[in-house]
C-alpha positions in Angstrom: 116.0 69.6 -106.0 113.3 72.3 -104.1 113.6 71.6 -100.0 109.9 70.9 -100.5 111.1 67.6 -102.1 113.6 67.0 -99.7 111.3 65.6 -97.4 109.5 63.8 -99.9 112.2 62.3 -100.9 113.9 61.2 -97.8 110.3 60.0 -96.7 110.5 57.5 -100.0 113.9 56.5 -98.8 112.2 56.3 -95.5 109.6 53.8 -96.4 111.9 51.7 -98.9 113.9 51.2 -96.2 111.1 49.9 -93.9 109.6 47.9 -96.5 113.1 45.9 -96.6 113.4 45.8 -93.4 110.0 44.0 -93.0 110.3 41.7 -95.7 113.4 40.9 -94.5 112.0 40.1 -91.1 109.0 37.9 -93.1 111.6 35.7 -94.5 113.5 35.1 -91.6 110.6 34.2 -89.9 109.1 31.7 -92.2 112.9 30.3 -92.8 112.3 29.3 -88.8 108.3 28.6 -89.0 108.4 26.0 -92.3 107.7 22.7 -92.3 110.6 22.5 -89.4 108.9 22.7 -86.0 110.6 25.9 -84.0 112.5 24.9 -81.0 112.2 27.3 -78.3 114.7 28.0 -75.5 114.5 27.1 -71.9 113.7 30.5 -70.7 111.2 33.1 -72.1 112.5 36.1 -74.1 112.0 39.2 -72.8 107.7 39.3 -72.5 108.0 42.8 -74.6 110.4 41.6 -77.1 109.1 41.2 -80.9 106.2 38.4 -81.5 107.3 35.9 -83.3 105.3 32.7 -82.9 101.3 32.8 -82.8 99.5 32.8 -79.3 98.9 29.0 -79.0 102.8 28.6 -79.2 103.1 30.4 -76.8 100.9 29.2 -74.4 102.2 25.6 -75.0 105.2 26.9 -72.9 103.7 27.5 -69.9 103.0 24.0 -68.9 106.6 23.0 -67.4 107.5 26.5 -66.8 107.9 28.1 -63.3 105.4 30.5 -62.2 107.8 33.6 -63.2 108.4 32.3 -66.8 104.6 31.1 -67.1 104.0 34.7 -66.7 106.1 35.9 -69.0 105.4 33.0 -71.9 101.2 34.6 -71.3 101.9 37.7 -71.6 103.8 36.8 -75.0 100.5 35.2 -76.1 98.3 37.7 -75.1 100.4 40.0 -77.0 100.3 37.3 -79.9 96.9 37.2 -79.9 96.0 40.9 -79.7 98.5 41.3 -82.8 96.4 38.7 -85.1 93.2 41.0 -83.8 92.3 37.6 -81.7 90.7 39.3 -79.0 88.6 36.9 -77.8 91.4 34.9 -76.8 93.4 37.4 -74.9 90.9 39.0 -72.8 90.0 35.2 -72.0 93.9 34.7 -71.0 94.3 37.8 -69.8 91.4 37.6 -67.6 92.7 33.8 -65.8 96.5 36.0 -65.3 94.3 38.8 -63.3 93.3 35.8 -60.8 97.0 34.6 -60.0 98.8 37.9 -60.3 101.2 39.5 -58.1 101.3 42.9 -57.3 104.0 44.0 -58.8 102.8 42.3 -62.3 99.8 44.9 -61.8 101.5 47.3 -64.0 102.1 44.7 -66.8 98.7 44.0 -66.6 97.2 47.7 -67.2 99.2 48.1 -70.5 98.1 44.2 -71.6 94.5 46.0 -70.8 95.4 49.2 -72.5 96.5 47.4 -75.7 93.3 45.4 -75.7 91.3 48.8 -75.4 93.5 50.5 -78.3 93.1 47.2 -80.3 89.7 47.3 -80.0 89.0 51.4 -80.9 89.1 52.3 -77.2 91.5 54.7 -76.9 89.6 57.0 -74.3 89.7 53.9 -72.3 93.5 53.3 -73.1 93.9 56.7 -71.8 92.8 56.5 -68.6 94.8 53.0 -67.8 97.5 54.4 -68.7 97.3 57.3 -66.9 97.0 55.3 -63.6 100.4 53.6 -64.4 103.4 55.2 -63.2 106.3 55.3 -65.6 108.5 55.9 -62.9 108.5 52.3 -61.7 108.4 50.5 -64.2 111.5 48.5 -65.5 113.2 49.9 -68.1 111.7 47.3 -71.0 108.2 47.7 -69.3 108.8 51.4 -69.7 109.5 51.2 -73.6 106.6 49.0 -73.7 104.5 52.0 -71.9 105.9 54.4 -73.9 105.2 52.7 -77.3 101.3 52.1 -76.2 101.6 55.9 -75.3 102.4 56.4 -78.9 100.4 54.1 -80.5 97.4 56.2 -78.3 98.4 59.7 -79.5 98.5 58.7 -82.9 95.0 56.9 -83.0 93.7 60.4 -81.7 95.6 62.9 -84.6 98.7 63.6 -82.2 101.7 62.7 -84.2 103.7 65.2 -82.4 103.0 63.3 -79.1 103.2 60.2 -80.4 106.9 61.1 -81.5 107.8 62.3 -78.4 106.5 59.2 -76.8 108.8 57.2 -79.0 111.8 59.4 -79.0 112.0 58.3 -75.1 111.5 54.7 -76.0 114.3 55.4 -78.4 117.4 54.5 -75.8 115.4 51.4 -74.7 115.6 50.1 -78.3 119.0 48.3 -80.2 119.5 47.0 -83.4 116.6 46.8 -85.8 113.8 47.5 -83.5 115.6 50.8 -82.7 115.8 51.4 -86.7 112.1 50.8 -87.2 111.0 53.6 -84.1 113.3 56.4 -85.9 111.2 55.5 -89.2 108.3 55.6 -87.4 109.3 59.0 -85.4 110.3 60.4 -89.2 107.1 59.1 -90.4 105.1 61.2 -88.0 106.8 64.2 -88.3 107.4 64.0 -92.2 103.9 65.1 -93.7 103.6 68.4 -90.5 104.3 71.9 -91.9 107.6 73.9 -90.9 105.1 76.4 -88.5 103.3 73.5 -87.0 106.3 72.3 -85.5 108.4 75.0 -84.9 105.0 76.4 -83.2 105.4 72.9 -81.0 108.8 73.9 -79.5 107.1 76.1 -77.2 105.3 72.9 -75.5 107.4 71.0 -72.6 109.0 68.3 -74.6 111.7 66.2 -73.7 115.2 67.7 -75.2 115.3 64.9 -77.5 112.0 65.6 -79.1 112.8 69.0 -79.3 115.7 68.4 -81.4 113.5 66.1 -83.6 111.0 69.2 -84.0 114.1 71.6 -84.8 115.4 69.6 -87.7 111.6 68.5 -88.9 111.3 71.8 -89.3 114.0 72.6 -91.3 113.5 69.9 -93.9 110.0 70.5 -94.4 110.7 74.5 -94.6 109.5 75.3 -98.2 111.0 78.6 -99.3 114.6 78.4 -97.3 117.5 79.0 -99.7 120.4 75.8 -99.9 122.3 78.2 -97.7 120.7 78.8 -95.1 118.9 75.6 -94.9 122.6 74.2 -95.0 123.7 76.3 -92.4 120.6 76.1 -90.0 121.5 72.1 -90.3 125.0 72.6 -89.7 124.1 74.3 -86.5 121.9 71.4 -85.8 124.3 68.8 -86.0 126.8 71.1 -84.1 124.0 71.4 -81.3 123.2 67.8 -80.9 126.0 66.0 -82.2 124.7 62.3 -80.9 121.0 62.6 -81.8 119.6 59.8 -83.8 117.7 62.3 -86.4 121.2 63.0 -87.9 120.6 59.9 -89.9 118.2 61.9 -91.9 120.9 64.4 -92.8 121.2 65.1 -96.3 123.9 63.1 -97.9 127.2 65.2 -98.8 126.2 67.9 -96.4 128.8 70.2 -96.6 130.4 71.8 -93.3 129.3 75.9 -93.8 132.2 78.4 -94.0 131.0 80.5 -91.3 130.9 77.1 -88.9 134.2 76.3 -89.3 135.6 80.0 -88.4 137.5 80.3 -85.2 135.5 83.6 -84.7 132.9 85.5 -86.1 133.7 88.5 -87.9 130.5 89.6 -89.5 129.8 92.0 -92.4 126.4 93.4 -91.6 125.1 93.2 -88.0 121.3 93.2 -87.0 120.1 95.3 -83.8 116.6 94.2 -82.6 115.8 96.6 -79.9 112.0 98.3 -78.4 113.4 101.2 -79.8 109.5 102.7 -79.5 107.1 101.9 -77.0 107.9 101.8 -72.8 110.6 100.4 -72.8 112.6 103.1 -75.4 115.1 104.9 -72.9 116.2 101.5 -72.0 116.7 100.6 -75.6 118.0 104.3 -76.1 121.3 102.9 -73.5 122.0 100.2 -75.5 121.8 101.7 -78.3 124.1 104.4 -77.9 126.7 101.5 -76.2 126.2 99.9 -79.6 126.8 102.6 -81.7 130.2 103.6 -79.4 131.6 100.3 -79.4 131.2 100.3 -83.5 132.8 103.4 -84.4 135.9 102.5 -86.5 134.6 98.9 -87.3 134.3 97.7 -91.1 131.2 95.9 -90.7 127.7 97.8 -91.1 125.3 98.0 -88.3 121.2 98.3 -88.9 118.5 98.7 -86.3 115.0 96.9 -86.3 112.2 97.7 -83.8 110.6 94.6 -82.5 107.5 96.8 -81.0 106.5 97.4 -84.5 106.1 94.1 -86.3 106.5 90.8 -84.8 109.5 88.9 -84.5 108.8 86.5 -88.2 108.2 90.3 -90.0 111.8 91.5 -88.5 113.3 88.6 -89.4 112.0 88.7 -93.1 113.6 92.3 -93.0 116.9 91.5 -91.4 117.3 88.5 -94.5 115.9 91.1 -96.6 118.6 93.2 -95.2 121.6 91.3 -95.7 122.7 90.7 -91.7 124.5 87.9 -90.9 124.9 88.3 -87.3 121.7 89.5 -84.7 121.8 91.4 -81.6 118.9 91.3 -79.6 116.1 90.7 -78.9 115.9 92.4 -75.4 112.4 91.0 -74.0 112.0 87.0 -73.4 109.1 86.6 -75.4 110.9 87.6 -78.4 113.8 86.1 -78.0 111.8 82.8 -77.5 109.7 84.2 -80.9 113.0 84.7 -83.1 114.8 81.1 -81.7 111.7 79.1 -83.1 112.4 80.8 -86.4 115.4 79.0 -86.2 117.5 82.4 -88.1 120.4 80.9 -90.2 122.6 83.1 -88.4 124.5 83.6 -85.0 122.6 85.5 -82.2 123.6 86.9 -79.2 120.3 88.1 -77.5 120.4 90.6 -74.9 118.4 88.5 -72.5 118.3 84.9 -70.6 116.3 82.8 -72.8 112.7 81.1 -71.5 114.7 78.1 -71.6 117.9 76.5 -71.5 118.2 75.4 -75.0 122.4 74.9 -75.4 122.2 75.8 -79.0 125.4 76.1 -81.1 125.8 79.8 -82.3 123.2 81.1 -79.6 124.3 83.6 -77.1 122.7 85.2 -74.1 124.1 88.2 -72.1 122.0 89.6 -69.4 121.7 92.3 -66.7 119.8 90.0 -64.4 119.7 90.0 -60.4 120.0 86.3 -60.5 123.5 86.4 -62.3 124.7 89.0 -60.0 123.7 86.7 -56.9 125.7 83.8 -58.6 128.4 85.6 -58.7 127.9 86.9 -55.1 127.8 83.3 -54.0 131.3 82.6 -56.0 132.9 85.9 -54.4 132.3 85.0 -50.8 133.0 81.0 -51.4 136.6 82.8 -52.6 136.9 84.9 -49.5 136.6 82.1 -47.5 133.1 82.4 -46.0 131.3 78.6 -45.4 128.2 79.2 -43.3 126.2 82.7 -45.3 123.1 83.8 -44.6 121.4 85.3 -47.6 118.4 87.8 -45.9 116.2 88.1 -49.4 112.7 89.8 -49.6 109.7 87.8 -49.5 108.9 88.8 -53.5 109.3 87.4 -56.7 112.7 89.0 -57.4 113.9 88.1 -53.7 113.3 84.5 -53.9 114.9 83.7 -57.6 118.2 86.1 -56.4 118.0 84.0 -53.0 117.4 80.7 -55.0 120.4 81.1 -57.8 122.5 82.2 -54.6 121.6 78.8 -53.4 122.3 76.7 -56.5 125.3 78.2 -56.7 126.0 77.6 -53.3 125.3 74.4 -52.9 127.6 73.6 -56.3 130.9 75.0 -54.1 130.1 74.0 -50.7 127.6 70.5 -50.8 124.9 72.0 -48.5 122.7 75.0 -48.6 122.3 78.4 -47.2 121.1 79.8 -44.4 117.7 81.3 -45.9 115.2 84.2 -44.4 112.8 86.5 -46.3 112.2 89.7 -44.9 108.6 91.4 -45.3 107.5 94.9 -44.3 109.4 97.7 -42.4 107.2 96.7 -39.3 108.3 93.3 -39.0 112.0 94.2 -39.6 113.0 94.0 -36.6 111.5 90.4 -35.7 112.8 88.7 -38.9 116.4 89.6 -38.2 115.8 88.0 -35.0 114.2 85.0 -36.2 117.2 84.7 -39.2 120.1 85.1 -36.6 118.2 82.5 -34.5 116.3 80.2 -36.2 118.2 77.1 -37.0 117.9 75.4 -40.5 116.0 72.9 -39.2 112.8 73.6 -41.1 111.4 71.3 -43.2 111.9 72.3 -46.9 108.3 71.3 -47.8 106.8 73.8 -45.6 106.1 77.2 -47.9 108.3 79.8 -47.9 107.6 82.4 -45.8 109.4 85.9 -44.2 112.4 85.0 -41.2 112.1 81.4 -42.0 115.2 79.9 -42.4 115.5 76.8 -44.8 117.3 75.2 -47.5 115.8 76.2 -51.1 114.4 73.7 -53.8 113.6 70.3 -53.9 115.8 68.1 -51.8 118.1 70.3 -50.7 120.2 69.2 -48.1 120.0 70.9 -45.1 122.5 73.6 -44.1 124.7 73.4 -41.4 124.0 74.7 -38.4 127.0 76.4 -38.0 127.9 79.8 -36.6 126.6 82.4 -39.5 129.7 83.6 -40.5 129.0 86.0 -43.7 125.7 87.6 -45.1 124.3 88.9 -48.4 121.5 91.2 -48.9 119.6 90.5 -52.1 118.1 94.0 -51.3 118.1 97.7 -52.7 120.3 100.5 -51.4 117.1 101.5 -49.5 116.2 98.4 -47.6 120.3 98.0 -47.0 120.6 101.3 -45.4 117.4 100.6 -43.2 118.1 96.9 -42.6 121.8 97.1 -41.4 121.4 99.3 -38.1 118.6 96.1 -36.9 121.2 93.7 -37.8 123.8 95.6 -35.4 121.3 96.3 -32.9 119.8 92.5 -32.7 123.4 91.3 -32.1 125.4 93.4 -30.4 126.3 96.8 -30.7 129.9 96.5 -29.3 130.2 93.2 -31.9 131.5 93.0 -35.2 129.6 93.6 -37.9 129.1 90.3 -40.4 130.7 91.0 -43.5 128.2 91.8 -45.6 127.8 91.2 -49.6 125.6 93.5 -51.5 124.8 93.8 -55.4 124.1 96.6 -58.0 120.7 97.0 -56.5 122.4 98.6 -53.9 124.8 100.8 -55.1 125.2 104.3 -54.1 127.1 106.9 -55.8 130.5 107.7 -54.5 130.9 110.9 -53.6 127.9 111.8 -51.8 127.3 112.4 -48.1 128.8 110.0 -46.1 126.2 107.1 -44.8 127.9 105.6 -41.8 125.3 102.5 -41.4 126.7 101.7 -44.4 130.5 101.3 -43.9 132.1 98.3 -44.7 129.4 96.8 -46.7 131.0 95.2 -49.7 129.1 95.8 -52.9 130.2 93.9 -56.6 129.3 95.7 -59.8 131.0 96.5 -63.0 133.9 98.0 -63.5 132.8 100.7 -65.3 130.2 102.2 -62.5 133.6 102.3 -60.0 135.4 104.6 -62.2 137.4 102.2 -64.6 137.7 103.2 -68.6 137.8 107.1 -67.3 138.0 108.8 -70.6 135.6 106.9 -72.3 132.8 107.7 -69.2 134.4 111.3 -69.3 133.1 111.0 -72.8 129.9 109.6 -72.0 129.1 112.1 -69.5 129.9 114.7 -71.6 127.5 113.5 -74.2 124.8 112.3 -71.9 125.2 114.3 -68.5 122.2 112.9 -67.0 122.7 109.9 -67.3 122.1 107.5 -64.2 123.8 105.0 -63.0 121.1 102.2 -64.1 121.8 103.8 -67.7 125.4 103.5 -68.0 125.0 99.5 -67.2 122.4 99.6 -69.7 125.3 101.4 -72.5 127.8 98.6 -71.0 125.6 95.9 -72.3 125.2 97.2 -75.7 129.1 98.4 -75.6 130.5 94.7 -74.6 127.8 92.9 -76.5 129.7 94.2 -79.9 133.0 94.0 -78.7 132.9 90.2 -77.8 131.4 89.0 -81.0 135.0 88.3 -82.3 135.5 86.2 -78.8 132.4 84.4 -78.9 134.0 81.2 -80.1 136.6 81.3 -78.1 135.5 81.6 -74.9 132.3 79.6 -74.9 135.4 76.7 -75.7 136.6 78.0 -72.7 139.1 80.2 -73.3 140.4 83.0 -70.7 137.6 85.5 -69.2 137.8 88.8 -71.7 137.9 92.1 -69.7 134.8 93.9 -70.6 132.8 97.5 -68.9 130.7 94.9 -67.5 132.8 93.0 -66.2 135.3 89.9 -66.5 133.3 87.7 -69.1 133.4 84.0 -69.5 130.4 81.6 -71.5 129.2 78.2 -70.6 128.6 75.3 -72.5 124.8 76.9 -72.5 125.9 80.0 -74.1 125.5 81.8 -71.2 127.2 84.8 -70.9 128.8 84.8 -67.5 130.0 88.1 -65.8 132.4 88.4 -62.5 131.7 91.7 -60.8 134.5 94.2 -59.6 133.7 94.4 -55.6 134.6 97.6 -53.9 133.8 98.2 -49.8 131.8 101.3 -48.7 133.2 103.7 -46.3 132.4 107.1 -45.1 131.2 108.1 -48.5 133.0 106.8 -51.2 134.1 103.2 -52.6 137.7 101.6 -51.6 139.4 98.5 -52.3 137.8 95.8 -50.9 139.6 95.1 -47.8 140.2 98.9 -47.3 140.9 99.7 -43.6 139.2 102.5 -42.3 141.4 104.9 -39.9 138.9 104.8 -36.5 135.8 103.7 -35.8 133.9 107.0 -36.9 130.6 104.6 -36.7 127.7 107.3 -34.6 124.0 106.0 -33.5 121.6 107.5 -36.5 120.0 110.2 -35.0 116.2 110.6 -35.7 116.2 112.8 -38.6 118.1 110.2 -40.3 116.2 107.1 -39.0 112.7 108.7 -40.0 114.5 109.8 -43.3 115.0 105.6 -43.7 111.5 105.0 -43.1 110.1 107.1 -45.7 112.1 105.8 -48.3 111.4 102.2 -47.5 107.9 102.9 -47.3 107.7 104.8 -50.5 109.5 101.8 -52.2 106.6 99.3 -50.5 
């Protein structure tokens, strides 16, 4: 059977089984509504619960029922009425429960309105009173009440995508048959949308369930996918979300793929998708080269695809066209965002974080990112025994997320958050190091962040303790570091000891050079590799390349370890023992998440020690003004 009918066809079984269902329901009902008079219970049902009596049945038990239950037996009829399109009577009830309401049965009241409004051809109306409601406090059968007029809305005004998302929400509020009947309905809406339309959705803010609903839509609605792949891309959809309700729509006898059940991936034919033109070349040029390195000796055949030359559906056309059954790459976020709503029936490892946090199985994501390096900063000093740091970030873009995964992190090991300040300009050095060091954390967090304020990051973050500052880490380059430090000495105390201070790539300076004594003793955590480990093969490398900088040799690990772990991926995203890499030690996360702990080395008098390296005397001079004007320049030249 074509996957073109496989939609069709599970939409027939769809509506067969929905017909039944209501048929079914008819009978039972007029089983209890014959010529035997329906005796009702004591107490109401729930007043969002499934109609089954007309409006005046209703009302007839609210006239020896308590004021709560009274409510709740009108709201029934009002429902009742607005079901047989008897409108007349339920604005008249509706408008005598208005007089005697309380304000909490407000609420209950919009969404009685807002039913009336979408009843009646309204919806603009219906819209805007349900806008004013908030879902938030509402009870949780009020809230699947909300969410199904929410639905029933979006669909009146040619949303069905909304309109499922409304009532895959409503989905956990639901049991038994009534929860049957919303997954029809959710299949219903999503059935007759092409496989673009909603892979094209995924990009909107959905909740996660709808966004699995969209993935697997939009694999059995694909037209032209092979049995395969389509197989294997639902596979890895049932691996991903292994308790989502959609599985019920997958197909019967589907068969577990062969390259699911390996314990690790050895692929034949490996896909690169790298800028290989364009700005960004030299950069793709590193990994590259790490690729090719890595591979030599390997069985498997390696091909290279430019994503600056066709967009990310053209490359994947060529990759399938090509063979591959395993991708590397993308490197830029947009494209990796591009190629996951493709969906490739394939593992990826991309060489980014992704726009989002999706958790897919058989999705990887191994980035060089600032933020990662901070997260690991924030394990290394919880390890050393450090409890009160004070992270001293610029007041950019790149400063606040290093100093806001520091935080997260932080806050996972120790409860509370960290001591926060932003520095801003080489003039107003001086004064933010005095307002970190003496500023308590007192600020209120909904104040807006600004340079030497000291706070706890993100929404309801507990504060940090006030403490004695016992540790600090720079999320700054090697050129704010140098200039920075001496302030930090001079603020304090000359004669005192200097915090021990954590410091990441950005910072690094090559060993070897003259000796910077503001520097000494700052500890610094990057890979392996840049401190001198895996000699020959960076003899090699140097050979080959000898220019090569330091920020292109990380760049070569990337590409090096990204082909090296492919057999491991498995393995260690089950959580397996960290693999020793160039870049690192390297765990993953449920997420996928490639995780990297940093070798950390200590600066002193030129070159990189063992952390924990004790320097013979204190060699430590004032900077004399040649040096101190040779600061300025370079932190002025870097803005």
């Amino acid at each position: 059977m074509g996957l073109k009918g496989l939609a069709t066809l599970h939409h027939s079984k769809s509506v067969t089984r929905l017909l039944c269902t209501l048929v079914l329901s008819y009978l039972l009902l007029a089983c209890g509504t014959g010529t035997i008079s329906q005796r009702f219970p004591d107490t109401p049902p729930d007043m969002f619960s499934t109609i089954e009596q007309s409006g005046e049945q209703y009302l007839k038990q609210t006239r020896n029922a308590n004021p709560a239950d009274a409510f709740s037996w009108q709201v029934l009829a009002i429902r009742a009425w607005l079901q047989e399109n008897n409108v007349l009577a339920a604005k008249n009830q509706l408008v005598q429960l208005q007089k005697t309401a309380t304000p909490e049965q407000q609420p209950i009241l919009s969404l009685l309105e807002a039913q009336m409004a979408l009843v009646t051809g309204h919806d603009g109306l219906a819209e805007q009173l349900l806008t004013n409601i908030e879902p938030d406090r509402l009870a949780p059968n009020v809230l699947g009440y909300y969410l199904l007029l929410q639905a029933n809305r979006f669909e009146q005004q040619s949303q069905p995508i909304a309109a499922a998302d409304m009532l895959a929400q409503r989905h956990q509020y639901l049991a038994g048959p009534a929860q049957q009947a919303n997954l029809e309905r959710i299949y219903a809406l999503l059935a007759p949308i092409s496989s673009d339309m909603l892979r094209g959705a995924l990009t909107e803010k959905y909740e996660p369930t709808t966004q699995a609903w969209l993935r697997l839509m939009a694999i059995l609605n694909a037209p032209s996918t092979n049995d395969e792949q389509r197989n294997w891309q639902l596979n890895s959809w049932r691996n991903s979300y292994p308790e989502h309700p959609g599985a019920y729509y997958l197909p019967e006898g589907l068969a577990e793929s062969s390259m699911l059940a390996l314990d690790s991936y050895q692929p034949s034919h490996i896909a690169v998708l790298l800028p290989l033109t364009g700005q960004l070349a030299p950069q793709a040029a590193a990994i590259r080269n790490g690729i090719e390195r890595a591979h030599q000796g390997q069985a498997s055949r390696l091909s290279f695809f430019d994503t600056q030359t066709s967009d990310m559906a053209k490359v994947y056309q060529q990759l399938q066209a090509a063979g591959a059954d395993f991708i590397i790459g993308p490197l830029l976020k947009g494209d990796i965002a591009a190629l996951a709503n493709l969906d490739p029936a394939m593992p990826q490892l991309a060489l980014n974080m992704p726009p989002q946090k999706l958790g897919l199985a058989h999705r990887y994501y191994f980035a060089l990112s600032p933020e990662s390096e901070a997260a690991d900063a924030a394990q290394h000093m919880w390890e050393q025994g450090h409890r009160q740091p004070l992270v001293f970030a610029p007041g950019n873009e790149l400063g606040k997320r290093s100093a806001t995964e520091f935080n997260r992190v932080w806050k996972q090991l120790s409860g509370q958050g960290a001591r926060l300040a932003y520095f801003s300009s080489q003039q107003a050095i001086e004064a933010d190091v005095r307002r970190a060091l003496n500023t308590k954390a007192s600020a209120s967090i909904s104040q807006p962040l600004a340079a030497g304020v000291i706070q706890p990051i993100g929404d309801n973050a507990p504060a940090a303790s006030n403490g004695a500052i016992d540790s600090l880490f720079m999320a700054s380059n090697a050129t704010e570091t140098r200039f920075i430090l001496p302030y930090f000495d001079f603020v304090r105390d000359s004669r005192a000891q200097r915090f021990p201070t954590y410091v990441t790539s950005r910072s690094f300076i090559p060993g070897g050079s003259a000796p910077m004594s503001e520097l000494n003793g700052v500890k610094l955590g990057d890979m392996p590799w840049i401190f001198g480990e895996q000699a020959q093969l960076m003899a090699e490398v140097e050979q080959q390349w000898p220019n090569s900088s330091s920020a292109w040799l990380r760049l070569f690990a990337l590409g090096y370890d990204a082909v090296n772990i492919i057999p491991q991926l498995n393995d260690l995203r089950m959580g397996t023992m960290a693999t020793s890499g160039l870049t690192g030690d390297i765990s993953i996360n449920e997420q996928g998440l490639i995780e990297r702990r940093s070798l950390w080395m200590e600066y002193q008098d030129g070159d990189w020690q063992t952390e924990g390296y004790q320097a013979p005397a204190d060699t430590t001079e004032e900077l004399n003004l040649e040096r101190e004007q040779e600061l300025e320049r370079e932190f002025e030249s870097q803005g």
